[in-house]
FITOR-482558 format. One line per 10 residues: their letters; for each residue y, z, x of C-alpha. Coordinates in nm, 2 decimals. Layout:
a) Y/Z/X ~ ...
This chain:
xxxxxxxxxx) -1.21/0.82/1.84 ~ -1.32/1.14/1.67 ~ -1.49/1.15/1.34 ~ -1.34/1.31/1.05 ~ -1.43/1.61/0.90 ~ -1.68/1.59/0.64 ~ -1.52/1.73/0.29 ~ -1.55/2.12/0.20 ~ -1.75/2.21/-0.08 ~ -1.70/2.54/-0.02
xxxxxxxxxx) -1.39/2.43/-0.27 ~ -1.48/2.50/-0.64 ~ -1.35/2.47/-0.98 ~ -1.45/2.57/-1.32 ~ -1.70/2.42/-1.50 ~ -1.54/2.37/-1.80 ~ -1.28/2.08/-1.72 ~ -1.60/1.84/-1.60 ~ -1.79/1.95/-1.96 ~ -1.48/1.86/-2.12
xxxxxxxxxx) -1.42/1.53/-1.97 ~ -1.84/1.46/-2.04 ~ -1.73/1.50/-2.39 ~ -1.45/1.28/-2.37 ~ -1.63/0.99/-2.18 ~ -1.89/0.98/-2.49 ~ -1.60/0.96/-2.74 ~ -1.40/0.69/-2.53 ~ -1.72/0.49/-2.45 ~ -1.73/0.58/-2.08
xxxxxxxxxx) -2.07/0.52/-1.92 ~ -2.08/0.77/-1.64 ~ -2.43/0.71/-1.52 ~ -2.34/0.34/-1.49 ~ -2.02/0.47/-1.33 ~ -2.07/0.77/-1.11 ~ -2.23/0.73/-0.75 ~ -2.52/1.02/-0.63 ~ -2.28/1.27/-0.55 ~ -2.07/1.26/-0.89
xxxxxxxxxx) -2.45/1.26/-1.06 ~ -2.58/1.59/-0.92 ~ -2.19/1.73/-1.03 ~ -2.21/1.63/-1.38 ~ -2.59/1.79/-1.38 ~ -2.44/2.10/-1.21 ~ -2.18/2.15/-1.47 ~ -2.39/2.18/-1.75 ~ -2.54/2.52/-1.63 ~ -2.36/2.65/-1.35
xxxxxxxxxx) -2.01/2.86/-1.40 ~ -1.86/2.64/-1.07 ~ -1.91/2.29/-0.96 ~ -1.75/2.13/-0.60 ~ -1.35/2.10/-0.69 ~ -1.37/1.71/-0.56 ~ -1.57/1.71/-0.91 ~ -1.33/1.60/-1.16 ~ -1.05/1.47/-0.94 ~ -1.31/1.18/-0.83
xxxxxxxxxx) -1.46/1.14/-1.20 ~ -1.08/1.06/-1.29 ~ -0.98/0.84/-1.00 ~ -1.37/0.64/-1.01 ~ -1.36/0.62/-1.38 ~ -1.02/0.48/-1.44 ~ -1.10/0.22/-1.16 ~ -1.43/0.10/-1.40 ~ -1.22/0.08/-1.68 ~ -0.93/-0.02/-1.57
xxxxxxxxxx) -0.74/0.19/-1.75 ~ -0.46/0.38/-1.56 ~ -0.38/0.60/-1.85 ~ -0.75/0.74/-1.85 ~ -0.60/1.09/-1.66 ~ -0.30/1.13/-1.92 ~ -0.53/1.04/-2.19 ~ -0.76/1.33/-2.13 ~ -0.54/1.54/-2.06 ~ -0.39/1.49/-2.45
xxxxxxxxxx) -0.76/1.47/-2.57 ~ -0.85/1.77/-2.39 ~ -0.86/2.19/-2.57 ~ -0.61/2.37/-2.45 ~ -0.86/2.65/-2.51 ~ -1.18/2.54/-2.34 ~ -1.09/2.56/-1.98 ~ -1.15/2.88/-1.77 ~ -1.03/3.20/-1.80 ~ -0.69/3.13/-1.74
xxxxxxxxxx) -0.63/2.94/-2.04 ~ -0.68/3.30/-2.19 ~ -0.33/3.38/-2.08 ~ -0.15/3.07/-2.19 ~ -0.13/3.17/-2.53 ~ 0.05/3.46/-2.47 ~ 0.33/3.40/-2.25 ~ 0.64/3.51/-2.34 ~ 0.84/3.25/-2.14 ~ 0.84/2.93/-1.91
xxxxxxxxxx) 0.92/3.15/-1.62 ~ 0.59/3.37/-1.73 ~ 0.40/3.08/-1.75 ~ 0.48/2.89/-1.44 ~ 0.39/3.26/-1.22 ~ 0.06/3.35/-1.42 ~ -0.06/2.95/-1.30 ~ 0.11/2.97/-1.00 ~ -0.12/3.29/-0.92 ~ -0.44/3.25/-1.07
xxxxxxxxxx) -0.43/2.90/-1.06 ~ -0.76/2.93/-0.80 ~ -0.99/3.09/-1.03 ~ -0.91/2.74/-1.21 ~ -0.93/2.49/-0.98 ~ -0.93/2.54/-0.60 ~ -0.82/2.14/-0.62 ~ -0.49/2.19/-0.72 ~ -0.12/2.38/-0.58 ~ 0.16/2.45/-0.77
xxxxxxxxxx) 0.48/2.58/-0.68 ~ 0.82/2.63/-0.85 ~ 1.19/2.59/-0.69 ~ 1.55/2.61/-0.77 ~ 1.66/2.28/-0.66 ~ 2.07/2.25/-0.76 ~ 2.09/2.29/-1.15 ~ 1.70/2.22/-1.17 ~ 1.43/2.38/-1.15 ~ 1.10/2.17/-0.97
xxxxxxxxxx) 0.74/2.22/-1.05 ~ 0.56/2.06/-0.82 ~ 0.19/1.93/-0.78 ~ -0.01/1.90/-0.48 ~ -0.39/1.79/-0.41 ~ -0.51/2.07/-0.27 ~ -0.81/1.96/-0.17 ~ -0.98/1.62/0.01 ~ -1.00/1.28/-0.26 ~ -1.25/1.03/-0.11
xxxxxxxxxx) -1.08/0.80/-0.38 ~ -0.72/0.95/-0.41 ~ -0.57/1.20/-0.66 ~ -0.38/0.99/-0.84 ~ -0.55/1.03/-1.22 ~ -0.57/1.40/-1.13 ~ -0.21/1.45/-1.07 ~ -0.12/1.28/-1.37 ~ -0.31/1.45/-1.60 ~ -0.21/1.80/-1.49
xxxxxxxxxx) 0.10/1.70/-1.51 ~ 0.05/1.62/-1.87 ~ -0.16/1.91/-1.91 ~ 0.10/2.16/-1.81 ~ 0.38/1.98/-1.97 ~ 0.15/2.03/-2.33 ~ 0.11/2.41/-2.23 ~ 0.47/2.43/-2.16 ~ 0.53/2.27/-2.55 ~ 0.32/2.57/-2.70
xxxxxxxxxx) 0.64/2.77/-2.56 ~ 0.89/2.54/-2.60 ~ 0.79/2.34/-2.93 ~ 0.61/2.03/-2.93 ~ 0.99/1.80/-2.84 ~ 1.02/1.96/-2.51 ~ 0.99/1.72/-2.23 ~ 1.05/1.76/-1.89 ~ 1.42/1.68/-1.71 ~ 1.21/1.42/-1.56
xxxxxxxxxx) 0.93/1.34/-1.33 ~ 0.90/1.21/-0.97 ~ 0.55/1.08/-0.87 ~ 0.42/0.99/-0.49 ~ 0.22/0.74/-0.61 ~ 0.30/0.38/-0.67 ~ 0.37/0.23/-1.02 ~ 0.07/0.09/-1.15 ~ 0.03/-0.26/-1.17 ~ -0.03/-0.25/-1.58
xxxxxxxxxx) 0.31/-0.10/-1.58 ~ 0.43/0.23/-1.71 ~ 0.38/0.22/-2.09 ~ 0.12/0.48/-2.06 ~ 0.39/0.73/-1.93 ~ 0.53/0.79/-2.28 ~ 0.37/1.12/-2.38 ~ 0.57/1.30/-2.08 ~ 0.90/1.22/-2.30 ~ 1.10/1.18/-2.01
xxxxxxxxxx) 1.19/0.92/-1.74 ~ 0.94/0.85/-1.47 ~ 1.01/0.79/-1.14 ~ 0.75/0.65/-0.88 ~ 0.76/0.62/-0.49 ~ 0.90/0.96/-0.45 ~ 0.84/1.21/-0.19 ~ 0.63/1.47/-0.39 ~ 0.46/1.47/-0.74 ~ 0.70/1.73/-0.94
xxxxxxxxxx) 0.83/1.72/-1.31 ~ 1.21/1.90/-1.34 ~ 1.32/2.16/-1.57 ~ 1.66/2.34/-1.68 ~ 1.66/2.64/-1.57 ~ 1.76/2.79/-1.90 ~ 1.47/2.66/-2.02 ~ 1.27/2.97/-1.84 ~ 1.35/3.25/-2.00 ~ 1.31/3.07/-2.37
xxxxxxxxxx) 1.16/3.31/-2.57 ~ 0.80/3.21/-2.72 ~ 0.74/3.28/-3.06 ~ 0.36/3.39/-2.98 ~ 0.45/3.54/-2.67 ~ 0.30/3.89/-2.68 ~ 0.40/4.08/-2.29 ~ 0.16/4.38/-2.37 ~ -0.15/4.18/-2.42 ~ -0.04/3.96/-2.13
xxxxxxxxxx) -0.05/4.20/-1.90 ~ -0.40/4.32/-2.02 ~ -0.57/3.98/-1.99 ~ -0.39/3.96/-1.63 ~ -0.56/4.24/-1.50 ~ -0.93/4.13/-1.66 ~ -0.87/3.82/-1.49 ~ -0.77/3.96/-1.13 ~ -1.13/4.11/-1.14 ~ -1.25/3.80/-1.20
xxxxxxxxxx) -1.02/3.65/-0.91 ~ -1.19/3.92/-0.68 ~ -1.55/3.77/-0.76 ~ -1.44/3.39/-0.74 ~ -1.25/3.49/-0.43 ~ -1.47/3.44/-0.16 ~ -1.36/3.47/0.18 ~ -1.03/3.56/0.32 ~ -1.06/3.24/0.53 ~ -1.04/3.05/0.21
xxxxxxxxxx) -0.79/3.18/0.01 ~ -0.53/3.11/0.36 ~ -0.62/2.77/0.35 ~ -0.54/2.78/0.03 ~ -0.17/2.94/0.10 ~ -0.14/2.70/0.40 ~ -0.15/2.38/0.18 ~ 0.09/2.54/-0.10 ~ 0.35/2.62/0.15 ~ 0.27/2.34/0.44
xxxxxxxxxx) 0.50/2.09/0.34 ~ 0.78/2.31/0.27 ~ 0.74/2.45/0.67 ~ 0.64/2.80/0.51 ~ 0.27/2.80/0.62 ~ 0.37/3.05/0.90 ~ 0.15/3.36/0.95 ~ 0.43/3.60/0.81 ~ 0.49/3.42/0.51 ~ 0.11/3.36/0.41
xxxxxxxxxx) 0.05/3.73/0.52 ~ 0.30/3.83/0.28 ~ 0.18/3.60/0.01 ~ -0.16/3.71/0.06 ~ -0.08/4.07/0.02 ~ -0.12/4.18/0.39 ~ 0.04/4.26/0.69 ~ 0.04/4.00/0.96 ~ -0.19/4.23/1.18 ~ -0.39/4.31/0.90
xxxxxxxxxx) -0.46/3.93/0.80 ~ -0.54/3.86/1.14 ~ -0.83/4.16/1.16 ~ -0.95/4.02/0.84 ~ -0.97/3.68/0.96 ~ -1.13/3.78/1.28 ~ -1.39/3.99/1.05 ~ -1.49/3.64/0.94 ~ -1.50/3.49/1.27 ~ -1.16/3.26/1.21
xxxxxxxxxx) -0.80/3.26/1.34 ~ -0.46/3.20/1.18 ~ -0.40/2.89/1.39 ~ -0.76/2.70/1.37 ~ -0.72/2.71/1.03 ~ -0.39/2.59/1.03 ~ -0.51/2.31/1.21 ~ -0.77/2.22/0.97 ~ -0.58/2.20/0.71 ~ -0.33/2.01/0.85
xxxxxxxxxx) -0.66/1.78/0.99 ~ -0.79/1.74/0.61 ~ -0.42/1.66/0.51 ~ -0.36/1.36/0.76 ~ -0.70/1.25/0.65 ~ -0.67/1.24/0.30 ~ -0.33/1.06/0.34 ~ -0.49/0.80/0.59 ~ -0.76/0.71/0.34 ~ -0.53/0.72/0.03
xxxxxxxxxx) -0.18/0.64/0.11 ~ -0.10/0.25/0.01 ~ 0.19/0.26/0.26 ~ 0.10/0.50/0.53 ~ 0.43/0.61/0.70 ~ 0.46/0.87/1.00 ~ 0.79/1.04/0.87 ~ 0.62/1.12/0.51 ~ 0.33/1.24/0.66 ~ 0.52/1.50/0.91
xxxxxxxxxx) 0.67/1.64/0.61 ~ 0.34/1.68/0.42 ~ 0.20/1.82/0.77 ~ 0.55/2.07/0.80 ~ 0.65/1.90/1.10 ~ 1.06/1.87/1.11 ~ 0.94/1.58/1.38 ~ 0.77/1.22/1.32 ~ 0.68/1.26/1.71 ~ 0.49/1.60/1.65
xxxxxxxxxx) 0.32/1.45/1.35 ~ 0.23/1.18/1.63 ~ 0.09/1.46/1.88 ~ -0.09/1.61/1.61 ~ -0.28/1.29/1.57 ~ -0.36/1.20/1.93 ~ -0.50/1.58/1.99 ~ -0.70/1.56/1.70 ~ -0.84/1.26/1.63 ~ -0.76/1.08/1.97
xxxxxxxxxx) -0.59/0.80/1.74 ~ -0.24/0.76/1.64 ~ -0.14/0.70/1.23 ~ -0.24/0.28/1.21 ~ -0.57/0.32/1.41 ~ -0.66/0.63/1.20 ~ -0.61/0.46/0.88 ~ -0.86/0.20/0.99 ~ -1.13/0.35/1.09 ~ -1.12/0.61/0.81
xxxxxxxxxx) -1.11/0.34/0.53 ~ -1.37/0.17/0.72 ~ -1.58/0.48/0.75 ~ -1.51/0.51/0.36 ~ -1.59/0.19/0.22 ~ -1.88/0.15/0.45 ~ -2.03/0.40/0.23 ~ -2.42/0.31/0.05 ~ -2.35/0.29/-0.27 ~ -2.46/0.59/-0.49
């Protein structure tokens, strides 16, 4: 069998979320040398003088720390402990939204210079409008902390609009319910729903275009453009930033090259010069993304099942979702869960 891919650090995130969550450990009597492994270490040392750390950073301080504490609200808890205001850059532009609709596009779209960790995209679904969240990146110990707490962080930048009773239509979470139960669900204000096929929270679509009593459009769109220079030096490689747009749109089985082209800001043939520039190809990467995808379910799922992982993969097809299996890891779904959780909990300890 093949061996899977080692995890990209190429992935960043700002520094700012892992200095907050330092701050909160100390003040929630979290012991993160005793708790962090080698690798979570040299982050936490990183964070405290670089402008970037690896995005894998924080979504593995939530997930290992909660574990050690066992306490399953730990990712909801920081995320109401946290300063709306001493994130990145982007938490620059919160204040000043006009509207939900505002809101959800300026962290749809610079949600990168953030967190390369995390996707978020908005549909019309019926009379409701979904937000959804997806791990954008691989978890060697799941995303399930991470997802709830941006959840809860987005819901509390979506109650500086809205007023501080908003909540949420309600939420849908892939994850199973934890076995401590659900009382720590109670700051989303809304009903909970575990199991499902994707991590979203609902809205009313009237709800978008609620004006914001400190919405100001004008200095908006001034901070917008400050930031997009800063997107342009965080913005690496045009390799990156498809694979980005691949695992936004992947599961909806919009990752094609005309639609990422478009999203990207190019013409098909265009993106496909630039990628060649870098020495990459539309499809490869397509491929390892969809390679990193499978793996990251394998190692994290608690119920693996073919269908679910064709849709997260954008296959229409449980039997491609097979195919894709056997041609890249020479392994179908149950052997590759074993011998990637294997591979994982063989680990040295840190």
């Amino acid at each position: 069998m093949k061996h899977a891919a080692n995890r990209d650090e190429v992935m960043t995130a700002d520094a700012g979320t892992m200095r907050q969550f330092t701050r909160y450990a100390k003040v929630s009597g979290l012991s993160l040398d005793d708790i962090f492994d080698d690798d979570l270490r040299e982050i936490l040392a990183l964070s405290e003088t670089q402008d970037r750390i690896p995005a894998h950073g924080i979504v593995d301080a939530l997930e290992v720390c909660a574990a050690a504490a066992r306490r399953p609200a730990l990712g909801i808890e920081f995320a109401n402990w946290t300063d709306l205001h001493g994130f990145g850059v982007l938490c620059l532009l919160w204040d000043h939204c006009p509207t939900m609709a505002e809101l959800l596009r300026i962290n749809a779209r610079y949600l990168h210079v953030e967190s390369d960790a995390l996707n978020v995209t908005v549909e019309r679904q019926g009379d409701e409008v979904m937000i959804r969240h997806m791990l954008a990146i691989p978890a060697h110990y799941g995303g399930t902390q991470f997802i709830e707490s941006t959840m809860m962080l987005s819901i509390r930048i979506m109650r500086m609009i809205m007023g501080e009773k908003w909540a949420p239509v309600r939420i849908e979470l892939e994850h199973p319910e934890p076995i401590g139960g659900r009382r720590h669900l109670s700051p989303f204000g809304c009903d909970v729903q575990f199991g499902a096929e994707r991590s979203a929270y609902f809205v009313r679509p009237r709800d978008l275009n609620t004006p914001s009593v400190r919405g100001n459009a004008q200095l908006l769109d001034y901070l917008e453009r400050q930031i997009g220079t800063l997107e342009e030096a965080h913005g690496g490689t045009v390799s990156s930033r498809v694979s980005q747009l691949v695992t936004k749109h992947l599961s909806s089985g919009r990752a094609t090259l005309e639609h990422i082209s478009t999203a990207a800001g190019m013409t098909p043939r265009t993106l496909q010069r630039r990628l060649a520039e870098e020495g990459a190809e539309f499809s490869l990467l397509l491929e390892q993304v969809r390679k990193q995808i499978a793996e990251q379910y394998a190692l994290t799922e608690r119920k693996p099942q073919l269908t679910r992982l064709a849709f997260r993969l954008g296959y229409s097809e449980a039997s491609a979702a097979s195919r894709f299996l056997r041609r890249q890891f020479g392994a179908g779904l149950r052997e590759l869960v074993q011998t990637i959780r294997a591979s994982a909990y063989d680990r040295p300890p840190g």
